[in-house]
C-alpha positions as CSV (number, residue, x, y, z in Angstrom):
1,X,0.0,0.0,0.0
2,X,1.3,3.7,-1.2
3,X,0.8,6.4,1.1
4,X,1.4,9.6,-0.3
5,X,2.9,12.7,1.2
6,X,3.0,16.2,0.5
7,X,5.6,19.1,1.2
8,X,3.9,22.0,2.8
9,X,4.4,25.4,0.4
10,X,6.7,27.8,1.8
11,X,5.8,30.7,4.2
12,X,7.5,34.0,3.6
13,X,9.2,33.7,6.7
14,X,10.3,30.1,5.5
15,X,11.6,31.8,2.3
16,X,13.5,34.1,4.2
17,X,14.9,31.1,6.5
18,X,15.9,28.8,3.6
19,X,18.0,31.8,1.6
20,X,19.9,32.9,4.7
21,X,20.9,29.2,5.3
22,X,21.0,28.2,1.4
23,X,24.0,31.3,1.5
24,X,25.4,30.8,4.7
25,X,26.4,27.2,3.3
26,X,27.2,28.1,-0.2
27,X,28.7,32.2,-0.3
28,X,29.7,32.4,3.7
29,X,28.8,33.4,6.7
30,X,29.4,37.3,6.9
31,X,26.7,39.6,8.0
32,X,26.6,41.1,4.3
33,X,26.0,37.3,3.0
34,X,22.8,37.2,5.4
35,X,21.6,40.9,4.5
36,X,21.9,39.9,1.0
37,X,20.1,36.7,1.6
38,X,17.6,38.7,3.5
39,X,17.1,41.3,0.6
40,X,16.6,38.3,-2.1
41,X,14.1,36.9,0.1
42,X,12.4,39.9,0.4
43,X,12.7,40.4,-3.7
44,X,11.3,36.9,-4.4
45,X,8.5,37.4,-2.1
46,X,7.2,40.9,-3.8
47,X,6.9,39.9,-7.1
48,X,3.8,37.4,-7.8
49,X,4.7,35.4,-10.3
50,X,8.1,34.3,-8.7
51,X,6.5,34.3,-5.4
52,X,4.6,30.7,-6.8
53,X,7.4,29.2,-7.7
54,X,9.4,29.8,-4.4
55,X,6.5,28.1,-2.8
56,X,8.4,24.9,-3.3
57,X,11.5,24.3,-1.9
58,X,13.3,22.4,-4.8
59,X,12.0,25.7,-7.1
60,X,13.4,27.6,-4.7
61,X,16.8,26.7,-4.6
62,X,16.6,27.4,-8.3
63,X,16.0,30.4,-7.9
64,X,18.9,30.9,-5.7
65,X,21.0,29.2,-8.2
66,X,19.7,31.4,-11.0
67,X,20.6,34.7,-9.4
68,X,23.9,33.3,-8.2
69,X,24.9,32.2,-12.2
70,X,22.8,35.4,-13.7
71,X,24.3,37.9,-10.8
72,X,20.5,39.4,-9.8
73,X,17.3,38.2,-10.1
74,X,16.2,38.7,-13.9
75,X,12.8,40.9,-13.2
76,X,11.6,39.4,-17.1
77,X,9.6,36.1,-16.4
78,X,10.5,34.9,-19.9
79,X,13.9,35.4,-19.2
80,X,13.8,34.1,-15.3
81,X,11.7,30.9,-16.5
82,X,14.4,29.8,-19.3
83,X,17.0,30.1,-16.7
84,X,15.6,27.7,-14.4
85,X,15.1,25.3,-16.9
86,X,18.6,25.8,-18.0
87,X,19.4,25.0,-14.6
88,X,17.2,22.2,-14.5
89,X,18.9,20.7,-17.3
90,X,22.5,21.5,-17.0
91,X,23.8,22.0,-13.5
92,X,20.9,20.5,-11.6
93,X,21.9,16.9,-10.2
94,X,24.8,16.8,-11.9
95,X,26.0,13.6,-9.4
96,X,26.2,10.4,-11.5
97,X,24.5,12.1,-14.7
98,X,25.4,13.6,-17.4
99,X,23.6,17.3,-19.0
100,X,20.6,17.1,-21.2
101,X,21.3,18.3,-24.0
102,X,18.9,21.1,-24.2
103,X,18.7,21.0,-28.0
104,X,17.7,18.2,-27.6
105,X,15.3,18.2,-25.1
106,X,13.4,21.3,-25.2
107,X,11.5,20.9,-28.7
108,X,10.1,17.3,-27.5
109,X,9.4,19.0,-24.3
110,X,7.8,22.1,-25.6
111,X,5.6,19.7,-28.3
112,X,4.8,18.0,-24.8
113,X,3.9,20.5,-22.8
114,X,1.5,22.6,-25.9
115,X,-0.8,19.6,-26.5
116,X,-1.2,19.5,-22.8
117,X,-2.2,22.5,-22.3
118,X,-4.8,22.4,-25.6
119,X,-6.1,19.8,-23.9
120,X,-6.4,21.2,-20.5
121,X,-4.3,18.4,-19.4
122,X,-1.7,18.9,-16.3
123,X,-0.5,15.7,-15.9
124,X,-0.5,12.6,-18.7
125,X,0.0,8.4,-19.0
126,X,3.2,7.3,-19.9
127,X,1.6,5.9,-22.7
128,X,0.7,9.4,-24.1
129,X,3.8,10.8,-23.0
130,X,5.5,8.6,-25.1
131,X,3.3,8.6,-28.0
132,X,3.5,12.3,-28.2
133,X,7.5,12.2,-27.3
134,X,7.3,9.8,-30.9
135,X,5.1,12.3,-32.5
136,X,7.3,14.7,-31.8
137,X,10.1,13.2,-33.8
138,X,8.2,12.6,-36.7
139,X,6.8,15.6,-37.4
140,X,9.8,17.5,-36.1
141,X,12.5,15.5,-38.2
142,X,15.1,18.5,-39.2
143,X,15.5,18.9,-35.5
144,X,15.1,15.4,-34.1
145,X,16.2,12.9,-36.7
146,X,19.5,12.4,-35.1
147,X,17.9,12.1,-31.4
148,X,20.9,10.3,-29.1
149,X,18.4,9.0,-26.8
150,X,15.4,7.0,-27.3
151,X,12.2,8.1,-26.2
152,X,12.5,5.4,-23.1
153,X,15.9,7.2,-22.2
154,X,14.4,10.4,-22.8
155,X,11.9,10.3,-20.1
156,X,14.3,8.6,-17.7
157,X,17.0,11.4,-18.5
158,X,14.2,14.3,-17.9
159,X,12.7,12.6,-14.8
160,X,16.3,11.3,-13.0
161,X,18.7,14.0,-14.0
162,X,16.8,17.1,-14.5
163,X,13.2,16.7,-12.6
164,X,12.0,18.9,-15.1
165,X,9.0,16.2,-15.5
166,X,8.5,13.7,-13.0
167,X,6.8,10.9,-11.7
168,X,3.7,12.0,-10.2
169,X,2.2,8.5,-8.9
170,X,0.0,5.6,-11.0
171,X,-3.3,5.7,-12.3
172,X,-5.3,3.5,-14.0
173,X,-5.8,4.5,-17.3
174,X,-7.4,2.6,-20.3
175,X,-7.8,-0.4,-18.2
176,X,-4.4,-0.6,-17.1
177,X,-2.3,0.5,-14.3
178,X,0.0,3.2,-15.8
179,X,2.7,5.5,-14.5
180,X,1.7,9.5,-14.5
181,X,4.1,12.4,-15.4
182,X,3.5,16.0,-15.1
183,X,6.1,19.4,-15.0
184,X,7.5,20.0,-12.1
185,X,5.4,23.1,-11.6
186,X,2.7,24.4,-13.8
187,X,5.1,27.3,-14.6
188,X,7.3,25.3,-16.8
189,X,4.6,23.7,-18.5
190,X,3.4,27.1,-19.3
191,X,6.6,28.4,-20.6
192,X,7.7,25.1,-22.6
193,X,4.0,25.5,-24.2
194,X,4.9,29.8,-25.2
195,X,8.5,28.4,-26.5
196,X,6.9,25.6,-28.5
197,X,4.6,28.2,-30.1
198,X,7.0,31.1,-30.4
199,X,9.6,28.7,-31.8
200,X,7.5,26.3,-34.1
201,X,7.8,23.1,-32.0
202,X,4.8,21.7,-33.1
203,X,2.8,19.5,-35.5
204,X,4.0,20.6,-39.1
205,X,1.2,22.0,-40.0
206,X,0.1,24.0,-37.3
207,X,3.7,25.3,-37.2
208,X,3.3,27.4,-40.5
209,X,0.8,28.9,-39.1
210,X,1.5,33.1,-38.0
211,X,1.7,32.7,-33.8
212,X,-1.1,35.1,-33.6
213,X,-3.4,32.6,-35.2
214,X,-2.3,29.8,-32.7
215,X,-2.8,31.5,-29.3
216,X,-6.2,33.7,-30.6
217,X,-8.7,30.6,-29.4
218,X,-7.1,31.0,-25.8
219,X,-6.9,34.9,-25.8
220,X,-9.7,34.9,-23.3
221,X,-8.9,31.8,-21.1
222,X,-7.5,32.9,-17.8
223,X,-5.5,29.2,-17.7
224,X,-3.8,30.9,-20.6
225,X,-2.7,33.9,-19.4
226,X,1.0,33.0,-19.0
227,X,1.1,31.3,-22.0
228,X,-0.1,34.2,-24.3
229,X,2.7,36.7,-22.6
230,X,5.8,34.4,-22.9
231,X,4.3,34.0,-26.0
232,X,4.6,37.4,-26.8
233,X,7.7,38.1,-25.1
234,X,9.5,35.2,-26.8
235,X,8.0,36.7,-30.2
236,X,10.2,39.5,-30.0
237,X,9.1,41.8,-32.9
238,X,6.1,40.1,-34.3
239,X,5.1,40.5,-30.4
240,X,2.9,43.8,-31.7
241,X,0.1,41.3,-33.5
242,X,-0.2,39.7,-30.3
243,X,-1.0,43.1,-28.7
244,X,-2.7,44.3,-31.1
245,X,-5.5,41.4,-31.2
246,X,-5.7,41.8,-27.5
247,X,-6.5,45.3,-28.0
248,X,-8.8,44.6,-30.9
249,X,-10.8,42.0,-28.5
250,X,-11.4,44.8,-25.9
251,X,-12.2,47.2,-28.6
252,X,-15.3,44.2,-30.0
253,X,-16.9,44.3,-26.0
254,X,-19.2,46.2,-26.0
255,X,-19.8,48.8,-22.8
256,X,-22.9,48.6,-21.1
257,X,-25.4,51.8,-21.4
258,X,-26.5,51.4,-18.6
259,X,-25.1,53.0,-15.5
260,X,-26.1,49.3,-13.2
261,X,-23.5,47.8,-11.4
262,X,-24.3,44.0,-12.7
263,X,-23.5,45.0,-16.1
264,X,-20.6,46.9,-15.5
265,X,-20.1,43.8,-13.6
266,X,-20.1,41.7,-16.9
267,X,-18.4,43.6,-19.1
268,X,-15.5,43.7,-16.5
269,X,-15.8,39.9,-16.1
270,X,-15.5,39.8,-20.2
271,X,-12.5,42.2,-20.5
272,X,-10.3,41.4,-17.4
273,X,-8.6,38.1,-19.7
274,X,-7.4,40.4,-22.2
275,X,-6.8,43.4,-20.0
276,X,-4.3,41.3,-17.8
277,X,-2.6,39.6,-20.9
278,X,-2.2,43.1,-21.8
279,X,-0.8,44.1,-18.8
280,X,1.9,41.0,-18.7
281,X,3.2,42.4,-21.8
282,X,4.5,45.6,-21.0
283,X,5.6,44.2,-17.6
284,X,7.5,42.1,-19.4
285,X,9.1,44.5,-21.7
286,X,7.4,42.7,-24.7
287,X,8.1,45.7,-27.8
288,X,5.0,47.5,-28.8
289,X,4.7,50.1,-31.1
290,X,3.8,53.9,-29.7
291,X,0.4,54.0,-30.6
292,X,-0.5,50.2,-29.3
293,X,1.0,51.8,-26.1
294,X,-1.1,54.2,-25.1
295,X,-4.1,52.4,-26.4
296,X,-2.5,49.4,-23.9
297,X,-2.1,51.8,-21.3
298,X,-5.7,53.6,-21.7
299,X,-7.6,49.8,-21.5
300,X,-5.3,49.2,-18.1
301,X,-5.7,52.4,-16.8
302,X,-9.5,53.4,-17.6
303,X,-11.1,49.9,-18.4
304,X,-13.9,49.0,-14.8
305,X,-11.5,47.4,-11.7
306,X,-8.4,46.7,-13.7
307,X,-6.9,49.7,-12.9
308,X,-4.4,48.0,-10.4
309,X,-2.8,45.6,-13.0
310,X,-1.0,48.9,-13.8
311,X,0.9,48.4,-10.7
312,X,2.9,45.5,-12.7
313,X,4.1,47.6,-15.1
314,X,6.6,49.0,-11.9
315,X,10.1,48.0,-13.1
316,X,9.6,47.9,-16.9
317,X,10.7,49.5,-19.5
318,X,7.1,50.8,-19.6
319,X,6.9,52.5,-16.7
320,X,8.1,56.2,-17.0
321,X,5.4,56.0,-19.9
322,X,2.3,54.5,-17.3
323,X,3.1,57.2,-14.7
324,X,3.4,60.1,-17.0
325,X,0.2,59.0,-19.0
326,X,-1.9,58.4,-15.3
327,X,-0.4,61.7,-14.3
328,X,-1.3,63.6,-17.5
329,X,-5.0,61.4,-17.4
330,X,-5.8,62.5,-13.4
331,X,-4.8,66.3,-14.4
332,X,-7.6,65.9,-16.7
333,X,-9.6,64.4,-14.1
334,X,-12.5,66.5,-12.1
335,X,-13.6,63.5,-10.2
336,X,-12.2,60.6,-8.3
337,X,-12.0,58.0,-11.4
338,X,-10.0,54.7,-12.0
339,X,-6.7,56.5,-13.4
340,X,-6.9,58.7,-10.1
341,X,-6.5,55.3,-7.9
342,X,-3.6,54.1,-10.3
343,X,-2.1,57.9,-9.1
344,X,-2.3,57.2,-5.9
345,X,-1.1,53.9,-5.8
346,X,1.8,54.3,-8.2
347,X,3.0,57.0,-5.7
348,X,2.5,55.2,-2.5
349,X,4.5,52.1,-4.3
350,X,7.4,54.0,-4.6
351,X,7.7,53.6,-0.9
352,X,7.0,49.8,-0.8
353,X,9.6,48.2,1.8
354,X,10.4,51.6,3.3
355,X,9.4,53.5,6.9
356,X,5.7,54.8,6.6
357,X,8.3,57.9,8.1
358,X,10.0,58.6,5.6
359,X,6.3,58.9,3.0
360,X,5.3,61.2,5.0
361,X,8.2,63.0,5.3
362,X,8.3,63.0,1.6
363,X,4.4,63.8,1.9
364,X,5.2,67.2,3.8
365,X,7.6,68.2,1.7
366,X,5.6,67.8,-1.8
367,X,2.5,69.5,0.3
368,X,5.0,72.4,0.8
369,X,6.3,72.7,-3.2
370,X,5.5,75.4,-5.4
371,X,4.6,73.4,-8.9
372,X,1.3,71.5,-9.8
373,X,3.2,68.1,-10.0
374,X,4.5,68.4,-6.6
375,X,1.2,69.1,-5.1
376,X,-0.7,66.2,-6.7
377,X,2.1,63.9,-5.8
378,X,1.6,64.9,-2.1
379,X,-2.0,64.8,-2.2
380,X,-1.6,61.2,-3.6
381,X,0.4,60.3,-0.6
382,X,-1.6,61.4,2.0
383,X,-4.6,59.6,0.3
384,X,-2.1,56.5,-0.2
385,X,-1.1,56.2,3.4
386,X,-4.4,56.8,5.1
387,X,-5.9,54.1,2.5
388,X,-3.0,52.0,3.9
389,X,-3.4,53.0,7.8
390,X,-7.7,52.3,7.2
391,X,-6.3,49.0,5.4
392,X,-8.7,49.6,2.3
393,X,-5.6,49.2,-0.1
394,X,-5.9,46.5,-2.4
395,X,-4.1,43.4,-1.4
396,X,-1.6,43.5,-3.8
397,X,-0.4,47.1,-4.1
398,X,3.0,47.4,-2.5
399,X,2.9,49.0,1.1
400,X,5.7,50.5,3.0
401,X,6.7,49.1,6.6
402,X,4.2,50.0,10.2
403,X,1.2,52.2,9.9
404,X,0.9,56.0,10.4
405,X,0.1,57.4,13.8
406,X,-2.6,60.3,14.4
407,X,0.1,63.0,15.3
408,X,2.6,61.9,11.8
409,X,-0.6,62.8,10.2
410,X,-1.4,66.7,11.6
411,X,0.7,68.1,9.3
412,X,-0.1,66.9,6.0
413,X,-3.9,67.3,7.2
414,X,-3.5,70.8,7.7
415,X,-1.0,71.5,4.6
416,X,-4.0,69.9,2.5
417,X,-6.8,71.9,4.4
418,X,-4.6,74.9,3.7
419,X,-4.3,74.3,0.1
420,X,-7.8,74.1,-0.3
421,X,-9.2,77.2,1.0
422,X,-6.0,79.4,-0.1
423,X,-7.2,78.7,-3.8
424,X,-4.1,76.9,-4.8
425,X,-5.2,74.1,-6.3
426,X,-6.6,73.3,-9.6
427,X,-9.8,70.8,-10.1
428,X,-7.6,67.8,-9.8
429,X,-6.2,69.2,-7.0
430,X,-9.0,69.8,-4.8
431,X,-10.1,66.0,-5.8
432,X,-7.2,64.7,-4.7
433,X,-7.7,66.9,-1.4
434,X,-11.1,66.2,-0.8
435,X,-10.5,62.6,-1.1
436,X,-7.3,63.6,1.5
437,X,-9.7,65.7,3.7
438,X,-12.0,62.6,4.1
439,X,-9.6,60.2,5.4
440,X,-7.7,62.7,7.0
441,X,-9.8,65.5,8.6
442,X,-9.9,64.5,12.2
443,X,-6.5,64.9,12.7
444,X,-6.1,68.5,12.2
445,X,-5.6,70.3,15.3
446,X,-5.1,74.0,14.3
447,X,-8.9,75.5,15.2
448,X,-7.7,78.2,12.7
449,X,-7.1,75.8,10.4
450,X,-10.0,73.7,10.9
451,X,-12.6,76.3,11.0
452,X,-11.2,78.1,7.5
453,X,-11.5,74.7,5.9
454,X,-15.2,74.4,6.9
455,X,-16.4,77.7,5.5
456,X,-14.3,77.4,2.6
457,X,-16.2,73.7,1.9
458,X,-19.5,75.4,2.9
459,X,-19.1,77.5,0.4
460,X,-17.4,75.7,-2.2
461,X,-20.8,73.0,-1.8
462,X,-23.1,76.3,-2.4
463,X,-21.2,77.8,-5.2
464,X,-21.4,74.5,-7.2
465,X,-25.0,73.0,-5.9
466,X,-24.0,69.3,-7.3
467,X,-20.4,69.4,-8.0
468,X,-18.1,66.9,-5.7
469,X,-21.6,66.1,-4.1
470,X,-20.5,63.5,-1.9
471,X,-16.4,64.6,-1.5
472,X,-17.4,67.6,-0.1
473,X,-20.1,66.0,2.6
474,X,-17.7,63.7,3.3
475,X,-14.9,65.9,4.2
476,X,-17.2,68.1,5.9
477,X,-18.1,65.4,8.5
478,X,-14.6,64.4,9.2
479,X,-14.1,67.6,10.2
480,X,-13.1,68.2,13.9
481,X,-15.9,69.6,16.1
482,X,-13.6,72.9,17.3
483,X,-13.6,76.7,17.4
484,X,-17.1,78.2,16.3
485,X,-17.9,80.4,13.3
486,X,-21.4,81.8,12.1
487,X,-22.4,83.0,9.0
488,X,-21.1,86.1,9.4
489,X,-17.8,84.5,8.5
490,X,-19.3,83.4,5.5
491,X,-20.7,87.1,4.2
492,X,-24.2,84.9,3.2
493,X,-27.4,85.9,4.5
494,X,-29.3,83.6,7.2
495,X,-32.0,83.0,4.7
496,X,-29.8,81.9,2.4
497,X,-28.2,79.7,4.2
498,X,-31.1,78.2,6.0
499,X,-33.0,77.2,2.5
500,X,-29.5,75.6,1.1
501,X,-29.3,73.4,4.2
502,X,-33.2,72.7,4.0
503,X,-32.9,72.0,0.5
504,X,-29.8,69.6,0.9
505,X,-31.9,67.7,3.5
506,X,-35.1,67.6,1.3
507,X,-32.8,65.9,-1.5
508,X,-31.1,63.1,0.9
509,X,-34.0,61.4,2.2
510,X,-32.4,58.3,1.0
511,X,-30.2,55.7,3.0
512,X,-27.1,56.7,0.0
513,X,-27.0,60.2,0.9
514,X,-26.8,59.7,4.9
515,X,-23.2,61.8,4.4
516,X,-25.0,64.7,2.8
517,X,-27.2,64.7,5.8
518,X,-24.1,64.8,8.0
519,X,-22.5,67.8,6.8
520,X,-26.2,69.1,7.5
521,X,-25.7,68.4,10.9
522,X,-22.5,69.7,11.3
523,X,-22.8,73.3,9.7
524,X,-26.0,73.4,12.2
525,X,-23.5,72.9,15.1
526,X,-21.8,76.3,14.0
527,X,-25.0,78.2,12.1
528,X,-27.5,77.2,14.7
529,X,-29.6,76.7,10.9
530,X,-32.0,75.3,10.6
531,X,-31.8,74.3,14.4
532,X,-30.6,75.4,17.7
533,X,-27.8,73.7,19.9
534,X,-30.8,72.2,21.5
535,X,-33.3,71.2,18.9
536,X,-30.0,69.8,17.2
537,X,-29.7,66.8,19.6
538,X,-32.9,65.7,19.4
539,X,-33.1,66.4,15.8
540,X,-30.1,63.3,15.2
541,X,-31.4,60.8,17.8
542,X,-35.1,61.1,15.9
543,X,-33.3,61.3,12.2
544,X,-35.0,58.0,10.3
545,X,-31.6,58.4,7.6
546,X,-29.3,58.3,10.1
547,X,-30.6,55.5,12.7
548,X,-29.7,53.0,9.2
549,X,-25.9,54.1,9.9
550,X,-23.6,51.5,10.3
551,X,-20.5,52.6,8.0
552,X,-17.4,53.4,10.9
553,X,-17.0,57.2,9.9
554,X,-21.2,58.1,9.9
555,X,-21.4,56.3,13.4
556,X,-18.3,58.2,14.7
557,X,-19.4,61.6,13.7
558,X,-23.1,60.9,15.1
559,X,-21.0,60.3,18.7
560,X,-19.0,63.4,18.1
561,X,-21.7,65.5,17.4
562,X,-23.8,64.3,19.8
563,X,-20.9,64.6,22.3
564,X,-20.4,68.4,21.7
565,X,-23.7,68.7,22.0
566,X,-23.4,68.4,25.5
567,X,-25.0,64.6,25.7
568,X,-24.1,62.9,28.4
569,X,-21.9,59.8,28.0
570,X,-24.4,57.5,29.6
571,X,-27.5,58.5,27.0
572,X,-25.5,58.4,24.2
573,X,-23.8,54.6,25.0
574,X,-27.6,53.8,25.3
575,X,-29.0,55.0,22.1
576,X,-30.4,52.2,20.6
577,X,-27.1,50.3,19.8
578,X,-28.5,48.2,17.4
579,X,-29.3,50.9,15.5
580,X,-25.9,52.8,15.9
581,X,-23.0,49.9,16.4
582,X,-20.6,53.1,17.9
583,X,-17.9,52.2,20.6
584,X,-18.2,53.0,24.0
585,X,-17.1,56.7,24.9
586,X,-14.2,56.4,27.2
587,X,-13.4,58.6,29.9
């Protein structure tokens, strides 16, 4: 009886283990040996793709191996994946065997691994290993006909010397017990299958076909997505068909006219395959001709959710052109749209690895600049780092190391507060701010400060009656509760004042505008409009809107107000906590 056992993938702290000993035994001991270690550990773990492979052990010594003969990690997966197969043939094992000989090898391989993956196939019989290791030869004869090994010695040589393709277990297949062979790791399957296509491994016939027409019936298959980039990075030139029909599929999708969230939904579901093959191909430096550029960088950037996939791009030769297309698209920009979250997140990666400290140092000192570029940059990292400290980034954009405290944030609260109402920045600008001022508000301390901010955003919600209809609300309420004002600071007339905050209360009778009815609230705190201090407690407990409330930020500015209102800390603990899930008040 067979039991079988598997190895248990690799932690990142079991990464980061392995390479310090895998270096301590094979480079030395010195405390530069281990910080290196320590770095490539680090490196391997940040990037996706590679991350997979070092989930094994075996894989992973590869990759030590790789860097070690290449002298750094090669950031191209095309170019990372033939390594480790070069490894895997030539130095790997190299105790009582002889090399491969990769000329030898890779074509039958790469005719291997592409009907497996036509079929959907990740592991085969030995009897269809071996009839497709004989097709192989037969149909590839100006590369095979002088084969040294036989097809028997073949599949011993791969499986013994190189574990490239192994011995999986038995199965019983066609009414007999049979052995069953599979790569490795899916990985190399993959980018046997993009060589075979790229370099014509394959049945006769299909391989006079152009590559484009080979790898266009999987376009739109997520188990294809590695396949199609090596593809396209092993195409060199002709690479541009390839991302042109990607960009042609997109183009043929069409985008819903309605506004409904289930059918932007759908059409996001029906683009992401091509969007992230896309994607891949300028992370991997695949060549692409201007134009398909920015039309590349336009689906990324702009298409639904797959703004993120920009964040690949980081590293390439591509990516001066992403950021100063985002940057050029967000200027543009009078709303907080797709290519403004690729802004902010491309900024805050720049920082991945490094002291939340030292972004906001950087923050301050962009806040502080004199140019448009510099201001929006520093905007983006406030927004990036209070996204980070709220943990509502994305799990996959790059963060720096700790979180941000309340006091680290003061100042770049109050440098974006002060840019606001000083009339400095442009539509983008006060976007950016808005969005800043939302996460941000509660830590500004400066009552001057705060209570210029409030009439300026008072103001600024009159003046454009439907303009940044929620931003503005939003940052209202985060707003600190200090100082006082009355609209004599403002220079409008009670009246006036009164039948805006009427009307705004009139218009967000429904649960999605309970913010709108905040900022009600808290201009009433400082107008006494349209209620008094006292008719302004009773007017929140009763408020039908609000008592639906369960989003963090509406239930902690109902306890603030209701707290500078004068409510004792006993009534306002027992109003109906079901209704508003607040914490406790503490002393």
């Amino acid at each position: 009886m067979c039991t079988t056992y598997f190895v248990h993938e690799l932690s990142d702290d079991d990464i980061e283990n392995l390479s310090v000993a895998w270096h301590r035994v094979t480079v030395g001991q010195s405390s530069e040996v281990e910080k290196d270690a320590r770095r490539l550990a680090v490196s391997i773990c940040s990037i996706d793709r590679v991350r997979r492979l070092a989930s094994n052990p075996l894989l992973l010594t590869i990759l030590f191996l790789v860097r070690r003969g290449v002298g750094q990690m090669p950031r191209r997966r095309s170019v990372l994946y033939g390594k480790a197969v070069e490894v895997l043939l030539m130095t790997w094992n190299v105790e009582g065997h002889s090399p491969v000989d990769p000329d030898e090898a890779l074509p039958q391989l790469g005719f291997v691994a592409y009907a497996m993956m036509t079929e959907g196939k990740q592991s085969i019989s030995e009897s269809e290993l071996r009839n497709l290791l004989r097709k192989a030869r037969s149909e590839m004869p100006d590369l095979l006909m002088h084969a040294r090994l036989s097809v028997s010695e073949m599949i011993a040589k791969i499986e013994e010397r190189s574990s490239l393709l192994t011995l999986a277990g038995h199965d019983v297949r066609d009414g007999t017990l049979q052995a069953i062979y599979e790569f490795k790791h899916l990985t190399f399957q993959e980018y046997l299958c993009a060589r075979a296509v790229a370099e014509g491994w394959l049945p006769a016939k299909l391989a006079e076909l152009p590559t484009i027409e080979l790898i266009k019936p999987y376009l739109a298959e997520l188990s294809w997505h590695e396949v199609v980039v090596l593809t396209a990075a092993l195409s060199g030139r002709n690479a541009s068909t390839v991302m042109a029909e990607l960009i042609s599929s997109v183009s043929k999708i069409p985008a819903p006219s309605e506004s409904a969230a289930e059918s932007w939904n759908r059409y996001s579901s029906a683009t992401l395959p091509y969007i992230e093959n896309i994607a891949g191909c300028l992370a991997d430096d695949v060549p692409v001709t201007p134009l398909l550029l920015e039309k590349a960088l336009s689906l990324i950037v702009h298409t639904s959710e797959h703004g993120n996939l920009a964040l690949d791009i980081i590293g390439s030769r591509y990516e001066l052109s992403l950021r100063e297309y985002v940057a050029g698209a967000v200027k543009s920009s009078g709303y907080i749209d797709q290519a403004m979250s690729v802004f902010v997140n491309l900024n805050g990666a720049k920082f991945a690895g490094e002291p939340v400290a030292s972004l906001l140092s950087s923050c301050v000192v962009l806040l502080q600049g004199a140019e448009e570029d510099e201001l929006l940059q520093g905007l983006a990292l406030l927004v990036f780092v209070c996204l980070h400290r709220g943990s509502a980034l994305e799990a996959l954009v790059p963060v720096p190391v700790g979180y941000s405290t309340r006091s680290q944030l003061r100042r770049p609260a109050e440098l974006a507060a002060s840019l606001l109402y000083s009339g400095k920045l442009g539509v983008s600008g006060r976007v950016l701010a808005l969005w800043a001022i939302g996460w941000s508000g509660q830590n500004i301390r400066s009552v001057r400060v705060n209570n210029k901010l409030q009439q300026w955003l008072l103001r600024s919600w009159m003046e454009r009656d439907g303009d940044y209809e929620e931003q503005i609300p939003w940052a209202l309420m985060s707003t600190p509760l200090t100082g006082k004002w009355g609209f004599e600071a403002l220079g409008v007339e009670p009246a006036v004042l009164n039948s805006f905050l009427n009307a705004r209360l009139e218009s967000s009778e429904r649960e999605e505008f309970r913010r709108i009815r905040c900022a009600v609230f808290l201009c009433s705190f400082y107008l006494e409009l349209p209620w008094s201090r006292e008719e302004l407690t009773e007017a929140i407990k009763s408020d039908v809107v609000l008592s639906y409330a369960r989003q963090r930020v509406e239930v902690e500015f109902i306890v603030r107000l209701l707290k500078a209102c004068g409510e004792s800390r006993d009534n306002i603990n027992r109003i109906n906590s079901r209704t508003y899930p607040r914490p406790r008040l503490g002393a």
